[in-house]
C-alpha positions as CSV (number, residue, x, y, z in Angstrom):
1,X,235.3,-24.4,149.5
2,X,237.5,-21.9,147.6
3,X,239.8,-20.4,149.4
4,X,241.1,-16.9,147.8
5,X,244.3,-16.0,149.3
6,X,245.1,-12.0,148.3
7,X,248.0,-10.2,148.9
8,X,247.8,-6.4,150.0
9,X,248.4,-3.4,147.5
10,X,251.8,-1.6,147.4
11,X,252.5,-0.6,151.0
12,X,253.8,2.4,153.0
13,X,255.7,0.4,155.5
14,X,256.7,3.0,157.8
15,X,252.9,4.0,158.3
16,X,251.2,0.6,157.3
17,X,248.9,1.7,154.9
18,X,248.8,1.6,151.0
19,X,250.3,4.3,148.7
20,X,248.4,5.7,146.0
21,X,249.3,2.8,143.5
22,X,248.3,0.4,146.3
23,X,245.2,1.9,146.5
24,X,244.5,1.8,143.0
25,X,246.0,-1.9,143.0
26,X,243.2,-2.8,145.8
27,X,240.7,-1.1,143.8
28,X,241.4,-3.0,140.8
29,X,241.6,-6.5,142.7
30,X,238.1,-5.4,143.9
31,X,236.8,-5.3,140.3
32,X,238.5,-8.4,139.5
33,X,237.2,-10.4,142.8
34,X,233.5,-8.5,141.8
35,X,233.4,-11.7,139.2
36,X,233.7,-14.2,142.2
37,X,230.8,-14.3,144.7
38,X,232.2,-13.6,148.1
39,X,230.7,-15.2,151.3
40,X,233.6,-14.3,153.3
41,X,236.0,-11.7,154.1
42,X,239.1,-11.7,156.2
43,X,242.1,-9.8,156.7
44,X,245.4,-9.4,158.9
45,X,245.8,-7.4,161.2
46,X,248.2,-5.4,159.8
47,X,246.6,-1.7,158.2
48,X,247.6,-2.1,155.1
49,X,246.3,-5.6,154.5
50,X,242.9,-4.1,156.6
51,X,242.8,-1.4,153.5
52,X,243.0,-3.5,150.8
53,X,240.5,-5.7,151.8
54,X,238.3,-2.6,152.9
55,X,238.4,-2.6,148.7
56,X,236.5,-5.6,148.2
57,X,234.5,-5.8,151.3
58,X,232.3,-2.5,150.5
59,X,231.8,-3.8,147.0
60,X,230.5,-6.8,148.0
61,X,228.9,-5.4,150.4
62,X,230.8,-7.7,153.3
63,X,232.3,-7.0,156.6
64,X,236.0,-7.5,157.3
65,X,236.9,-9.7,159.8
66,X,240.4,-9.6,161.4
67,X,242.5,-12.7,161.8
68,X,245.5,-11.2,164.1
69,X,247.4,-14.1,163.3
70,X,247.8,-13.5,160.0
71,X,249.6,-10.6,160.8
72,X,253.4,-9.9,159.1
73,X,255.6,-12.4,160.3
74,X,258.9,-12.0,161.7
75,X,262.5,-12.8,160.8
76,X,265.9,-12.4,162.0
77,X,267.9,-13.9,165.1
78,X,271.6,-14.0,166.5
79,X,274.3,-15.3,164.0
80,X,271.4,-15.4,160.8
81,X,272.7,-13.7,157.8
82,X,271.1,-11.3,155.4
83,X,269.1,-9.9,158.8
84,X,267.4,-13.3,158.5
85,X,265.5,-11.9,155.6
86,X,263.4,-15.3,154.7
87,X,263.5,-15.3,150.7
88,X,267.4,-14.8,150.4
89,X,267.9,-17.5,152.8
90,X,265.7,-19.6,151.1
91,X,267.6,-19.0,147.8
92,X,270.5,-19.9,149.1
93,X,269.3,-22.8,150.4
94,X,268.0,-24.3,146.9
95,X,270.5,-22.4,144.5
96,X,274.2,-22.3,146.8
97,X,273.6,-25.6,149.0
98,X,271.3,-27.5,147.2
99,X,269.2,-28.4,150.2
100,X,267.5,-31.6,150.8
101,X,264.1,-30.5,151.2
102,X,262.9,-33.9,150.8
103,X,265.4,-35.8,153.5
104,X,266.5,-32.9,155.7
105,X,264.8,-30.8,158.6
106,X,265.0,-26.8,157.1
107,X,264.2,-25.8,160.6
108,X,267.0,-27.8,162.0
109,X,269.1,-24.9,159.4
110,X,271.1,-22.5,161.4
111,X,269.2,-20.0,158.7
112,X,266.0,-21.5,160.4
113,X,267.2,-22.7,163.5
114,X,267.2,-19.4,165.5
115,X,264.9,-17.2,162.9
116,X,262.1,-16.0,164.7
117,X,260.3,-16.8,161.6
118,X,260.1,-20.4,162.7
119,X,258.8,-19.8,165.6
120,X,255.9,-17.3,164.1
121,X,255.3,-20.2,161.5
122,X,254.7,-22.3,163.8
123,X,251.5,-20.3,165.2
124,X,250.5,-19.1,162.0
125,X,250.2,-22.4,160.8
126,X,248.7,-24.0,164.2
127,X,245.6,-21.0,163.9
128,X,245.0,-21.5,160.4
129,X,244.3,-25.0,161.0
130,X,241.8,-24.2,163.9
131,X,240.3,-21.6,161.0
132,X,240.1,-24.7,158.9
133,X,238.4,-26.6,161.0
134,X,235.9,-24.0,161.5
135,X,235.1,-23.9,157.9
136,X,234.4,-27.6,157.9
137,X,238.2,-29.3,157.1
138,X,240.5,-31.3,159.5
139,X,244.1,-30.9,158.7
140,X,245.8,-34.1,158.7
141,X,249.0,-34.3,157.8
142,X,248.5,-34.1,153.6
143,X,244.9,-34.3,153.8
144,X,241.9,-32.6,155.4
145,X,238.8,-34.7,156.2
146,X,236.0,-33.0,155.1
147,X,233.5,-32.3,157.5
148,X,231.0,-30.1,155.9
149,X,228.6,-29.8,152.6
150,X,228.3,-26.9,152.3
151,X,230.2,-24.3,149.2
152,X,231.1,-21.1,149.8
153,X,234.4,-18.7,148.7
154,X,236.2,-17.1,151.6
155,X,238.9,-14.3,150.7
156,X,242.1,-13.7,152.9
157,X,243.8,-10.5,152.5
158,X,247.6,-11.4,154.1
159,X,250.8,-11.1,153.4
160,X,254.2,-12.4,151.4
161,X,255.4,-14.2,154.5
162,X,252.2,-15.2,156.6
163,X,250.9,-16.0,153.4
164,X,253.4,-18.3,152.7
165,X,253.3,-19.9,156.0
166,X,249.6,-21.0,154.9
167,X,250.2,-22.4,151.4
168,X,253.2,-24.2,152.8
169,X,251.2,-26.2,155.1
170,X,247.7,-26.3,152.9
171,X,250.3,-27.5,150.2
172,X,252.6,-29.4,152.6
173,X,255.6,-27.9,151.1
174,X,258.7,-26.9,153.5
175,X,258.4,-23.3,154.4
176,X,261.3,-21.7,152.6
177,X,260.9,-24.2,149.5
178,X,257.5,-22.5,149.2
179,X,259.3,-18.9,149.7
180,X,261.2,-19.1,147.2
181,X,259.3,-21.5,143.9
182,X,255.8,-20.1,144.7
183,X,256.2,-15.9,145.4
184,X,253.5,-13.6,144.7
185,X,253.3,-10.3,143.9
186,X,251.1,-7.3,145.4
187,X,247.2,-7.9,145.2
188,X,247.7,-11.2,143.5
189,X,245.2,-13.5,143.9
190,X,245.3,-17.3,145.1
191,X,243.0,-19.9,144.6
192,X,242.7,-22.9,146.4
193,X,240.3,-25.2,146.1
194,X,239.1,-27.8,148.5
195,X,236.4,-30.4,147.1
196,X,233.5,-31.0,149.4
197,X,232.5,-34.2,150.3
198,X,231.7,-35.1,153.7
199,X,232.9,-37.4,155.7
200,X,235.6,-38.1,152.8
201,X,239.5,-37.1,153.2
202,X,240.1,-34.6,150.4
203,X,243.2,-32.7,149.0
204,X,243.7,-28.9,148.3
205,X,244.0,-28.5,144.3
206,X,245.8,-24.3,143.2
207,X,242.9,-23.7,140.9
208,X,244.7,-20.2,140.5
209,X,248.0,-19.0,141.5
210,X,249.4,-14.9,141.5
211,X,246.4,-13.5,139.2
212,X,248.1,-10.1,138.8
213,X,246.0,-9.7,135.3
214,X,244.3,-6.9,137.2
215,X,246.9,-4.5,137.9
216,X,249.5,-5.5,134.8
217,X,249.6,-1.7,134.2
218,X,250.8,-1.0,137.7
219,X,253.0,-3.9,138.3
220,X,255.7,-5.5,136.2
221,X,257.4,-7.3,139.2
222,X,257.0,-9.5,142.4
223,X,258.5,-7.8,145.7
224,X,259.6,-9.6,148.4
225,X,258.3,-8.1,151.9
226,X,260.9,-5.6,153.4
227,X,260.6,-4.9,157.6
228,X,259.2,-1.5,158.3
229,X,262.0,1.4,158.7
C-alpha cells in the first residue's frame, strides 16, 4: 500500500476554508496526484482540509471520506511557553537543550507534560492504527505485520500537526523530533510506502517526502500551523 499523506492549501483560519491561492494550490495538487491512481480518498474534518481534498476527489472521480480524528490538533496548557505552540517548543528542544530524544521521555517535558497536544496525539495516533489495521497492517511497535495482498494508493488530506502525529508513529520518531526535522509545507505531498507481503512483518519506507513541485510558483516557504483567531 502507498500511503499519500497531503497537506491542505493555504487556509483562511478564521473561516476554515482555503483562500484563493489555496484553492489554486489544491487545484494544482489535483493535477499532480491525476499521475497516481487513487483507490482512496480521505480527509479531516476540518473544512479546509474537506476542500482541498474535494480537489482531487472529483478528478478522480472518488468520494471523500471523513476521518474526524484527523482533525487539527491542539496545543497549549498552564505554565507552557510560546502558547504551547508545538514547532517552537520542539526547536528548542533540539537547538537550546539538546534533548535526548533517544534516552529521555519528550512527554515527560514540562513543554509536553501538560500540552494538550499530547494528549490529542495520543488518540490521533491510537485511531490511525485502527485505520491501519483496516487496510491490512498491524502496528507493532516498529513494524506492521502485514495482513493483506492486496495494492492499492490511499490519499489523506490532514494537517501540519495531526499529520505529524501519523508520520511520528508510522516512522517511530518522537513527536516533536518529527515536528521540527520533517515539516511540510501547504499541499505537499507524502509518500509512504508499505510493502505487501502477507503474513510477513514489514516496514514503512518515505518513497516521497513534501512534493511541493506543483505549486513552486505559489509557495517559496513551509508555514507552521497558526490557531484560528
Amino acid at each position: 500500500m502507498r500511503l499519500f499523506m497531503i497537506r491542505h492549501g493555504e487556509p483562511n483560519y478564521v473561516d476554515d476554508c482555503l483562500t484563493e491561492t489555496g484553492r489554486k494550490q489544491a487545484a494544482a495538487a489535483a493535477e499532480r496526484l491525476a499521475l497516481e491512481s487513487l483507490d482512496e480518498i480521505y480527509s479531516s474534518s476540518n473544512g479546509r482540509a474537506q476542500e482541498t481534498a474535494s480537489y482531487t476527489a472529483k478528478a478522480q472521480g472518488l468520494p471523500v471520506t471523513v476521518l474526524d480524528y484527523m482533525h487539527e490538533i491542539s496545543w497549549g496548557g498552564e505554565g507552557v511557553p510560546a502558547n504551547g505552540h508545538l514547532w517552537t517548543l520542539g526547536d528548542w528542544m533540539i537547538n537550546e537543550e539538546d534533548f535526548d530524544f533517544a534516552h529521555d521521555d519528550w512527554r515527560e517535558h514540562p513543554y509536553f507534560k501538560n500540552n494538550t497536544a499530547t494528549k490529542d496525539y495520543d488518540y490521533v495516533t491510537a485511531q490511525f492504527d485502527k485505520f491501519m489495521k483496516k487496510q491490512g497492517y498491524i502496528h507493532e511497535g516498529s513494524r506492521f505485520l502485514c495482513t493483506t495482498d492486496e495494492r492499492k494508493n490511499v490519499a489523506v488530506f490532514s494537517h501540519g500537526g495531526s499529520g505529524a502525529c501519523v508520520l511520528s508513529s508510522l516512522l517511530n520518531l518522537p513527536f516533536p523530533y518529527t515536528l521540527v526535522t520533517l515539516p511540510y509545507g501547504y499541499t505537499s505531498i507524502i509518500v509512504v510506502n508499505f510493502p505487501v507481503s502477507k503474513g510477513n512483518y514489514v516496514h514503512p519506507r518515505i518513497e516521497l517526502f513534501n512534493d511541493m513541485m506543483h505549486i513552486r510558483n505559489l509557495s517559496e516557504e513551509i508555514k507552521f500551523q497558526q490557531k484560528s483567531e
